[in-house]
RODO-2510 file (C-alpha; in nm, 4 decimals, decimal comma):
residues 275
     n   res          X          Y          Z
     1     x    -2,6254    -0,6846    -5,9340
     2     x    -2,8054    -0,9743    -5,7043
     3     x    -2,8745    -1,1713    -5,9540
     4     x    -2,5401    -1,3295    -5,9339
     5     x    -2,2073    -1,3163    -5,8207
     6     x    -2,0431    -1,3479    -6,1732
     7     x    -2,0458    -1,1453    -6,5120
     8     x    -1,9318    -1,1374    -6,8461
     9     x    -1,8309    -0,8934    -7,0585
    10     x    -2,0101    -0,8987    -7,3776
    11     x    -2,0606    -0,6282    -7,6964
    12     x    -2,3887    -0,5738    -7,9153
    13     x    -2,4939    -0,4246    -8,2200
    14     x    -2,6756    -0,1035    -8,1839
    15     x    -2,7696     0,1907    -8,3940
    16     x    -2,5146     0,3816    -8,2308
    17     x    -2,2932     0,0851    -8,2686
    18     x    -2,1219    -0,1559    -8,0520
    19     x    -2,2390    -0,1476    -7,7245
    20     x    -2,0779    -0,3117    -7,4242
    21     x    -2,2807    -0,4551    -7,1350
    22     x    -2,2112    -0,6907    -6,8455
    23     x    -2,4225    -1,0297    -6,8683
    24     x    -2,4579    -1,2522    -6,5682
    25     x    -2,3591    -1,5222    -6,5374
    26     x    -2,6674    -1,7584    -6,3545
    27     x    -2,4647    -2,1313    -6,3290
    28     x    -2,1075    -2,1175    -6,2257
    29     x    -1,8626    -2,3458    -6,1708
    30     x    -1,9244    -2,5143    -5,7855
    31     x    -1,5355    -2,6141    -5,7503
    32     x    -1,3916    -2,5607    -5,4182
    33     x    -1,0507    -2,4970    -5,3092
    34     x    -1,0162    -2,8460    -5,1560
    35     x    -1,0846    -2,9808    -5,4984
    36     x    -0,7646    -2,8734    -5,6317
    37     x    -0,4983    -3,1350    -5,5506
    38     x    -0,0984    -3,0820    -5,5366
    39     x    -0,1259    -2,6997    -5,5851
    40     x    -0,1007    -2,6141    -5,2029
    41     x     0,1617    -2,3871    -5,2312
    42     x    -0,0560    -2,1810    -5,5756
    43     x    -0,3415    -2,2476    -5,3119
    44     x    -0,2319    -2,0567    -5,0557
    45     x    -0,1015    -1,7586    -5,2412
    46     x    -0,4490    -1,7067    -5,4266
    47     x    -0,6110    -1,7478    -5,1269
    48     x    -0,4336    -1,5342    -4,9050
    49     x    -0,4096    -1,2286    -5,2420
    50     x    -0,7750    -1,2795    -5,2420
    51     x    -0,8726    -1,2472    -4,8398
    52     x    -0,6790    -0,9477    -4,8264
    53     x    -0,8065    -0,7628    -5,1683
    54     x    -1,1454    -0,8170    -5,0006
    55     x    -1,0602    -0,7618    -4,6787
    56     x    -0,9493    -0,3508    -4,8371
    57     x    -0,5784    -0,4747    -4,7820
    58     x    -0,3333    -0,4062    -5,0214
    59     x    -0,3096    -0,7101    -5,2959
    60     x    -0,1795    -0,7702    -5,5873
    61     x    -0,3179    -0,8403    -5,9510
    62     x    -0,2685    -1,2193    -6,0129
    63     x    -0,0975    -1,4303    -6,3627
    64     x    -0,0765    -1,7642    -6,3289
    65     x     0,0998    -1,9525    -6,6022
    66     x     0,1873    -2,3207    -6,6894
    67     x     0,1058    -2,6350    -6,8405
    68     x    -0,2361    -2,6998    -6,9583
    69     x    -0,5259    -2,8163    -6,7151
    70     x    -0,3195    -2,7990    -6,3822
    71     x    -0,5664    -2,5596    -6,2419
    72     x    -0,5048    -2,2415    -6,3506
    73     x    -0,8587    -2,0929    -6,4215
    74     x    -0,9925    -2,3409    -6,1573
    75     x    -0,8087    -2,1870    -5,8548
    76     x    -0,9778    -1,8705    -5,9575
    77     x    -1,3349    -2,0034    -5,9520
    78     x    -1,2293    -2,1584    -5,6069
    79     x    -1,1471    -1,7970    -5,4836
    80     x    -1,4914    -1,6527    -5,5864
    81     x    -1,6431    -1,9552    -5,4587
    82     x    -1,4502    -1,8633    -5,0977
    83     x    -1,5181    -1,5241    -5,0797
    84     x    -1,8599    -1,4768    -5,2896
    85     x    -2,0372    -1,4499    -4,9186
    86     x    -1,8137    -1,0957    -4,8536
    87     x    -1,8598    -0,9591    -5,1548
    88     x    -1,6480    -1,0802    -5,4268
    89     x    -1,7433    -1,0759    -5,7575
    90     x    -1,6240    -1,1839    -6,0975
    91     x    -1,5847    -1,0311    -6,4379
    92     x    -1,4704    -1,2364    -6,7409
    93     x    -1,3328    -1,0272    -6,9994
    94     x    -1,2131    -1,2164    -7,3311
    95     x    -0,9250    -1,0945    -7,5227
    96     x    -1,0669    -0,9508    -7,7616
    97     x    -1,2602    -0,6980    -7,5143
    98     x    -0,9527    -0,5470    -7,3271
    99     x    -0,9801    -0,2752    -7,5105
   100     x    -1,3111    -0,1476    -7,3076
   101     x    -1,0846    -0,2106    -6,9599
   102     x    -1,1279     0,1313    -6,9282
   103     x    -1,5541     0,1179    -6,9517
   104     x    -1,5575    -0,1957    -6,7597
   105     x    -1,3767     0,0493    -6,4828
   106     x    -1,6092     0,3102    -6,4559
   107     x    -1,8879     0,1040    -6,4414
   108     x    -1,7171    -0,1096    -6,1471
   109     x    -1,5196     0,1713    -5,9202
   110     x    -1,8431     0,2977    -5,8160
   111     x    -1,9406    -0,0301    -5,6604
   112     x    -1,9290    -0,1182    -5,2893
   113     x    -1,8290    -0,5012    -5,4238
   114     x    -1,4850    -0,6110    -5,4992
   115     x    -1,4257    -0,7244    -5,8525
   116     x    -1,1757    -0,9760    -5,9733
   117     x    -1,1047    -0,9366    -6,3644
   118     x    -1,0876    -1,2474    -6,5214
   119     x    -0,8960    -1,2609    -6,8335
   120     x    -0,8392    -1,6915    -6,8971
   121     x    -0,6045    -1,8511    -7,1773
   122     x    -0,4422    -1,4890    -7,2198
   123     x    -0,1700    -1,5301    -7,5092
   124     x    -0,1232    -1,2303    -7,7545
   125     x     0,0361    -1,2297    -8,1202
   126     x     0,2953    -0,8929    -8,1837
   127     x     0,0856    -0,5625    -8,2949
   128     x    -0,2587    -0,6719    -8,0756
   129     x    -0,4587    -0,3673    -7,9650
   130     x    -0,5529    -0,5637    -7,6269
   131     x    -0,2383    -0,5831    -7,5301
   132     x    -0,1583    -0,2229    -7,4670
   133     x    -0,4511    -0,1926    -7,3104
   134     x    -0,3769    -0,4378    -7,0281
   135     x    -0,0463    -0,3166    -6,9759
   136     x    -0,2399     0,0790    -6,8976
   137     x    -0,4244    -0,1382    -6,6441
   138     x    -0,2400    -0,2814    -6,4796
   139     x    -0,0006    -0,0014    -6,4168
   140     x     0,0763     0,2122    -6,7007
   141     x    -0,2608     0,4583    -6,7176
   142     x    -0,2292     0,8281    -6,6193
   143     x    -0,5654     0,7245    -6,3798
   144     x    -0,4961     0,5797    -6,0354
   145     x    -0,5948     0,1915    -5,9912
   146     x    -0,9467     0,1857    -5,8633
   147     x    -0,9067     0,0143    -5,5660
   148     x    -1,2172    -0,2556    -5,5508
   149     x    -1,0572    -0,4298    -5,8452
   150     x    -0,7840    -0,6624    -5,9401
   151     x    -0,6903    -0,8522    -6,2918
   152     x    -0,6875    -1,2360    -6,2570
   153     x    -0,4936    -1,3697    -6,5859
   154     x    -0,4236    -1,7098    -6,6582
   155     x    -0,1959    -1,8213    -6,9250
   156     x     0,0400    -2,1093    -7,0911
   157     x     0,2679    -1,8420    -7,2262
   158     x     0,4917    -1,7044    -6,9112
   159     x     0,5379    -1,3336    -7,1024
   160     x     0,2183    -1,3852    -7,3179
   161     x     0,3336    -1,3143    -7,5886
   162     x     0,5438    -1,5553    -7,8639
   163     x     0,9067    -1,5871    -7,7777
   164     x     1,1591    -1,6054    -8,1201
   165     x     1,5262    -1,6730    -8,1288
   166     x     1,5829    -1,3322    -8,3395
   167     x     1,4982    -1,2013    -8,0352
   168     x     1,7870    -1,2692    -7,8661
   169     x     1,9859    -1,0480    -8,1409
   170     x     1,8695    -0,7187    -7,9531
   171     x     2,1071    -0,8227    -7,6669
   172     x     2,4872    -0,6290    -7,7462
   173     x     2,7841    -0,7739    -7,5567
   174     x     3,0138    -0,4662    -7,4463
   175     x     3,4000    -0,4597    -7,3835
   176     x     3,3542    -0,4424    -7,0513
   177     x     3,1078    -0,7176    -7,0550
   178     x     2,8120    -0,5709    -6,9458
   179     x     2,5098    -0,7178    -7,0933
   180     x     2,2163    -0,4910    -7,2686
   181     x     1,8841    -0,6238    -7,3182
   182     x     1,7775    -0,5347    -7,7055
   183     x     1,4674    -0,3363    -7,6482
   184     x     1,2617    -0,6207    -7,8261
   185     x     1,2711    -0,8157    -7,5706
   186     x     1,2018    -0,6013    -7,2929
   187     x     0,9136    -0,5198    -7,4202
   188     x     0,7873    -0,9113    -7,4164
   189     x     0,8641    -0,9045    -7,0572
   190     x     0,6740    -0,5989    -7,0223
   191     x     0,3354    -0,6767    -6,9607
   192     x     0,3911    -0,9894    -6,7623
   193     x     0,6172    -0,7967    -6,4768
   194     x     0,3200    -0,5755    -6,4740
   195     x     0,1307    -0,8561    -6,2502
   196     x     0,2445    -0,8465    -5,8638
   197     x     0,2324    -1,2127    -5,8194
   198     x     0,3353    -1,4595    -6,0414
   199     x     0,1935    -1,8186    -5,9715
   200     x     0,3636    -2,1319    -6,1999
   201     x     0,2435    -2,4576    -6,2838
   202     x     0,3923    -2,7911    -6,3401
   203     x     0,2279    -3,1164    -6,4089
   204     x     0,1813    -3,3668    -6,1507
   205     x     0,4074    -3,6963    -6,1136
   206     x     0,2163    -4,0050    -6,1796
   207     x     0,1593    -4,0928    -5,7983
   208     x    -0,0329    -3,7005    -5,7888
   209     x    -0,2152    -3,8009    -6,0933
   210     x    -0,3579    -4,0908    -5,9316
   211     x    -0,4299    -3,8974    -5,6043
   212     x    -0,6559    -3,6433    -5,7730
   213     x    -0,8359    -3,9218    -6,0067
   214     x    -0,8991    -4,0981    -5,6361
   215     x    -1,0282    -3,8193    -5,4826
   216     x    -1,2865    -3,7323    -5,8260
   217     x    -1,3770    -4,1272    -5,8213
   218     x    -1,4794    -4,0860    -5,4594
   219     x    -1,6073    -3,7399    -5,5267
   220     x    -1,8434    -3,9260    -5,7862
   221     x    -1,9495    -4,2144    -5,5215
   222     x    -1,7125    -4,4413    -5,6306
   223     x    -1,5595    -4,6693    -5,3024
   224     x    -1,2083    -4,7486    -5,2117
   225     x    -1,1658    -5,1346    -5,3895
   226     x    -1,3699    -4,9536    -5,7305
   227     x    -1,0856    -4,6606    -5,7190
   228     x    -0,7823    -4,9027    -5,6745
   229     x    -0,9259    -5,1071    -5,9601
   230     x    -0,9376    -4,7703    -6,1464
   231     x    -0,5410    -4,7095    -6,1543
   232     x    -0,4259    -4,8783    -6,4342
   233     x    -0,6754    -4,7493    -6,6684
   234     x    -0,6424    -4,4112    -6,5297
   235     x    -0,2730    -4,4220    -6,6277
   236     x    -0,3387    -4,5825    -6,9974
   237     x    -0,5936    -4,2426    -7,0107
   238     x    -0,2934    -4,0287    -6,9660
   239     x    -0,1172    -4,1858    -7,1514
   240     x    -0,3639    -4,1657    -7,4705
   241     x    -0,3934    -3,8457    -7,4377
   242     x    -0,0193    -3,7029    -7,3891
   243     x     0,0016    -3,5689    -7,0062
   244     x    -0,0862    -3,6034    -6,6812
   245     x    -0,3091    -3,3122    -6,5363
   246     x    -0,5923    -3,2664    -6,2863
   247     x    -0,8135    -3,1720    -6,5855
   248     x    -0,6976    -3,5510    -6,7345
   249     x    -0,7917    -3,6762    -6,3879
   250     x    -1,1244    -3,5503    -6,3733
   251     x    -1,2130    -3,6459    -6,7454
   252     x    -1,1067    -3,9857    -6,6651
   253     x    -1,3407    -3,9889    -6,3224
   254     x    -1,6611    -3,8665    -6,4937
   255     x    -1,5849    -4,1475    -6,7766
   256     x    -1,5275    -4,4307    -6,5074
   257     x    -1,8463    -4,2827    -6,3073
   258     x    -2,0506    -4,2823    -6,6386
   259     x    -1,9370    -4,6649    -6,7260
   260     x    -1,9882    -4,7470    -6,3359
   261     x    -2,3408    -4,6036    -6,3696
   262     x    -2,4138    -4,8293    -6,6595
   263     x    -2,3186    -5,1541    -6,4704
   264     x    -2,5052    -5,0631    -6,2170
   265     x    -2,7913    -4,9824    -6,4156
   266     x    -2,7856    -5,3222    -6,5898
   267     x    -2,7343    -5,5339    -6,2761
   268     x    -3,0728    -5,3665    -6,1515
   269     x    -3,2632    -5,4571    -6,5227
   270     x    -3,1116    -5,7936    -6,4897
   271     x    -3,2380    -5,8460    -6,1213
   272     x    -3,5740    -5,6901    -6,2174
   273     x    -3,6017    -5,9713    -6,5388
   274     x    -3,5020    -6,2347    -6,3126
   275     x    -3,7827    -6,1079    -6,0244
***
């Protein structure tokens, strides 16, 4: 348990069969919460869930949802990063392990640290096992929530699970016109209104792209005539690649570092030739 302040869930072969075990994790990600650009309001919710869960306040279990690399998984690294120091911890479950959510329990309530689930990229297809098993979780299971942890889910489906047309046939319009949900779809909504606080995610306007490229280009020693020379590439790399994200933004710095490095690199052999 001191050997680090993250874990993942993982599952063995033994002669007794699978056998589930928590695996620490000994290099995590360093990202801090001032990192994350043009999320302030996402930010401050996370932040404020996760001081009180470890403060032994009441807080609520966490899905965040949206468009691809806008921070979703990041903002939860930047919470254990925050709150590591008073005992936070983190457990990364994948999908295909929810069904133990019950094992991972019992081997956590016992503990005086708190533990944030992490279950990233959640989506489910219709009949998976997992899914039930999250829903008794989060709030369906005869046994109380233990009270040192909370599930952190992050997702680009808002219900998690696919969304068809046909399932809009459930709905029966009355007489009276009084509207029915068809049972098919409340049970999509199910799991997802499960979570106490829902955090969205939208992609950033161009002028927010170019803010959080500028601030990884200076991040990666890059100076303020270098970054506004950056701009229009930085925009032709969105463009290539079909959006604008932070997770564009910081592909696009570590590139523009990398080719800065090399320059630099070759000025030096040149001036050591010439020398």
């Amino acid at each position: 348990w001191k050997s680090a302040v993250a874990f993942r869930w993982r599952k063995k072969d033994t002669l007794l069969g699978k056998l589930g075990y928590l695996q620490p994790v000994l290099h995590t990600s360093t990202i801090r919460f001032a990192d994350l650009q043009h999320v302030d309001r996402q930010k401050k919710l996370i932040q404020e869930n996760t001081a009180h869960f470890v403060a032994k306040k009441p807080a609520n279990n966490v899905l965040l949802t949206g468009a691809r690399g806008t921070g979703k998984s990041s903002l939860i690294k930047a919470a254990l990063n925050e709150f590591a120091s008073q005992g936070l911890r983190l457990v990364e479950v994948d999908k295909e392990h929810l069904a133990d959510l019950g094992d991972i329990t019992d081997i956590l309530a016992t503990r005086p640290e708190r533990f944030v689930i992490f279950c990233d990229d959640l989506s489910f297809e219709d009949g998976e096992s997992g899914y039930k098993s999250l829903k008794s979780a989060l709030d369906g299971s005869v046994a109380a929530q233990v009270d040192n942890i909370l599930i952190y889910a992050t997702s680009n489906r808002r219900h998690l699970l696919p969304e068809y047309m046909k399932d809009n046939e459930g709905y029966v319009h009355s007489d009276d016109g009084e509207i029915h949900p068809g049972e098919v779809v409340e049970e999509k909504i199910s799991l997802s209104e499960r979570f106490g606080l829902w955090l969205s995610f939208y992609p950033p306007k161009q002028d927010e792209y170019l803010e959080i490229v500028a601030h990884w280009l200076k991040h990666f020693g890059l100076n303020a005539q270098q970054i506004e020379g950056a701009r229009a590439e930085a925009l032709v790399w969105a463009l290539e690649r079909g959006s604008r994200s932070g997770r564009v933004a910081w592909q696009f710095a570590k590139h523009r570092s990398e080719e800065h490095t090399s320059e630099l690199q070759s000025h030096h052999d040149l001036v050591c030739r010439l020398l």
